[in-house]
C-alpha positions as CSV (number, residue, x, y, z in Angstrom):
1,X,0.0,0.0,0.0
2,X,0.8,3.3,-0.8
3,X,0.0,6.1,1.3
4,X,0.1,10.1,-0.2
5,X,1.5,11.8,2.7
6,X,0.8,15.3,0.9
7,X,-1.6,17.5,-0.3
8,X,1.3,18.5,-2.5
9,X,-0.1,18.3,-6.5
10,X,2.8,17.6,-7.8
11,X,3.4,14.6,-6.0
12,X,0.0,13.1,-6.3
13,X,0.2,13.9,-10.1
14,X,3.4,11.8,-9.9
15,X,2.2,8.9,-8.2
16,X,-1.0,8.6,-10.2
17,X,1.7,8.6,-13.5
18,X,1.3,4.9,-14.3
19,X,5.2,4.9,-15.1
20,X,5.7,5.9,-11.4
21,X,6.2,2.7,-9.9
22,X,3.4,3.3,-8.0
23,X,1.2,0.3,-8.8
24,X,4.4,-2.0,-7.3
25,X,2.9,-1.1,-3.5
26,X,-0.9,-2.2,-4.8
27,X,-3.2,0.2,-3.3
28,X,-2.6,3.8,-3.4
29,X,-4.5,5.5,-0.6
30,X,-4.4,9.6,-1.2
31,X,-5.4,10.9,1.8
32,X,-8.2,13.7,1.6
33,X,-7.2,17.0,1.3
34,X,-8.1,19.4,3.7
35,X,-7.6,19.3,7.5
36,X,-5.0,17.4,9.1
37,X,-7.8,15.7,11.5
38,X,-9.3,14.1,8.2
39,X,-6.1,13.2,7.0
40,X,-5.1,11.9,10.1
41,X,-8.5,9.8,10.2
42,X,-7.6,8.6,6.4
43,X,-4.7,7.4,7.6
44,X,-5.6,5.2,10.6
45,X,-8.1,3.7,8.2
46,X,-5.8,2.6,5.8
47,X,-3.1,1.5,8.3
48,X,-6.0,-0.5,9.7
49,X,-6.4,-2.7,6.2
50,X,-2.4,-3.4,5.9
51,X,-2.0,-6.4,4.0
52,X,0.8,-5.1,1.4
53,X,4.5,-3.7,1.9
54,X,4.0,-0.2,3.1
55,X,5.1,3.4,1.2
56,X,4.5,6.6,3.0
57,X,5.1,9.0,0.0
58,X,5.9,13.6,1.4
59,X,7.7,15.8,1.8
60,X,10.1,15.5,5.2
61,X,13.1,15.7,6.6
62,X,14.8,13.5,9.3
63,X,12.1,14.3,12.2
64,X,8.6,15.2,10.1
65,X,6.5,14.2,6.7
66,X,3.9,15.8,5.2
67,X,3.4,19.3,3.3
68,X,6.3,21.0,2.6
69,X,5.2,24.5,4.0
70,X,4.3,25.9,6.6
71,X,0.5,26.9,6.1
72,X,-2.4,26.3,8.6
73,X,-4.0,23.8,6.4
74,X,-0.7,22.3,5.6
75,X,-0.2,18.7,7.1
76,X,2.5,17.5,9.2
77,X,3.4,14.2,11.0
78,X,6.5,13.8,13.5
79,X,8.7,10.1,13.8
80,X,6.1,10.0,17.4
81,X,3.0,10.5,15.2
82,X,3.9,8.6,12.6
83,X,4.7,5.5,15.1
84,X,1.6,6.0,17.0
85,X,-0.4,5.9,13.6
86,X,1.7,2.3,12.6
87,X,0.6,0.7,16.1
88,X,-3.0,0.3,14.5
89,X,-1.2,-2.4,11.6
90,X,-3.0,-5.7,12.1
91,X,-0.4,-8.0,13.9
92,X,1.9,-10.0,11.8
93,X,2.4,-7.6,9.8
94,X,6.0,-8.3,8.2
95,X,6.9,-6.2,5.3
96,X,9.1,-3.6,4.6
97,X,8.6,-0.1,4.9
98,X,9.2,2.5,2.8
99,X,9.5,6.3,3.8
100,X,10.0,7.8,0.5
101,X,10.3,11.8,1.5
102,X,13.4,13.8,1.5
103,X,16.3,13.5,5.0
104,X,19.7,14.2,5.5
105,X,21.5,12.6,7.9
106,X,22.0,8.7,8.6
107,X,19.5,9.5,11.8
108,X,17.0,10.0,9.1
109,X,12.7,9.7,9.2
110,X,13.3,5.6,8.8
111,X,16.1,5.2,11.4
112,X,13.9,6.8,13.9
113,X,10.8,5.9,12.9
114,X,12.6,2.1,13.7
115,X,13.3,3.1,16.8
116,X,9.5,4.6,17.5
117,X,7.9,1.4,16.6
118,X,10.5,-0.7,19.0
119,X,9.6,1.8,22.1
120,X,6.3,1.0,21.2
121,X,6.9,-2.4,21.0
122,X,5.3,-3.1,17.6
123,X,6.3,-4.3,14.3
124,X,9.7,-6.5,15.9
125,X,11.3,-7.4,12.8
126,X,10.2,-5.2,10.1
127,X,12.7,-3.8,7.9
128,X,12.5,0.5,7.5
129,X,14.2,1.9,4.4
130,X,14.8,5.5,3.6
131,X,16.5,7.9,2.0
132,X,19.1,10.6,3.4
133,X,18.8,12.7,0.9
134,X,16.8,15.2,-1.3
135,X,14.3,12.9,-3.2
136,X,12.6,15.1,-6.0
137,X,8.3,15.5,-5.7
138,X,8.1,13.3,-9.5
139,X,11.4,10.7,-7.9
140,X,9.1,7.1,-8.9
141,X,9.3,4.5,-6.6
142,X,11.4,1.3,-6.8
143,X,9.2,-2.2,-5.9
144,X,9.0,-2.8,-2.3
145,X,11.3,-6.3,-2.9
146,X,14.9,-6.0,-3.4
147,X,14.8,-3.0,-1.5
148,X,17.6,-4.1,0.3
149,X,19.8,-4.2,-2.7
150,X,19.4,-0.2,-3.5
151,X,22.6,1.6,-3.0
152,X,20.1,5.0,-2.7
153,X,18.3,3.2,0.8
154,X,19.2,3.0,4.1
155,X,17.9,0.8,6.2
156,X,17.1,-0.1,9.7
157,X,15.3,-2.8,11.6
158,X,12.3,-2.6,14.7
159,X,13.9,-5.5,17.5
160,X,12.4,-5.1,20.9
């Protein structure tokens, strides 16, 4: 499954490009524009139906995704939210995940996001790839298997 992170047009224009890669994750949830609350809903819903590796698909850096300005209606999600949001996955969930959104450092979104879930004491075992790096709004996304063979990914796996 992937999730649209953004109310960003260019980025849902992107993903909905059939050469995007998109279809690879199966379903592509695009969260409702509008108010974070109903985005924040839309999410949870989704997360609740996991069956397929996971893509969450913003803008971000190392500590937040979501819109990339800073407007009232813009959205935004920290690593916390984010891990609060993945305790709702059905258990046995085992796929990767991907956070495909701009970071920087090796402590990037994934990295922490791994760390998040184990605090939480969810998801032991599940790989979290990411990039530390700019990753442009129309970047398509590689298949959720072989990620582990991408020299662009880093990743890092929830163990509790």
């Amino acid at each position: 499954m992937l999730i649209v992170c953004t109310q960003d047009t260019r980025i849902r224009t992107s993903t909905a490009d059939p050469s995007s890669g998109s279809s690879a994750w199966g379903d592509v949830v695009e969260l409702p524009v509008g108010a974070q609350v109903h985005a924040d809903q839309g999410f949870a819903h989704a997360l609740a139906g996991l069956t397929d590796p996971l893509c969450l698909s913003a803008h971000g850096n190392d500590t937040e995704l979501g819109d990339a300005d800073s407007r009232p209606q813009d959205w935004e999600w920290s690593v916390d939210q984010i891990g609060d949001l993945l305790t709702r996955v059905p258990p046995g969930y085992a796929d990767p995940i991907l956070v495909h959104a701009c970071a920087e450092q090796i402590s990037n979104f994934a990295a922490r996001l791994a760390l998040a879930l184990a605090q939480r004491r969810v998801l032991d075992g599940v790989w979290v790839y990411g990039y530390n790096r700019p990753v442009p709004a129309d970047a398509s996304y590689p298949p959720p298997v072989g990620l582990e063979r991408r020299a662009d990914l880093q990743w890092t796996q929830v163990t509790f």
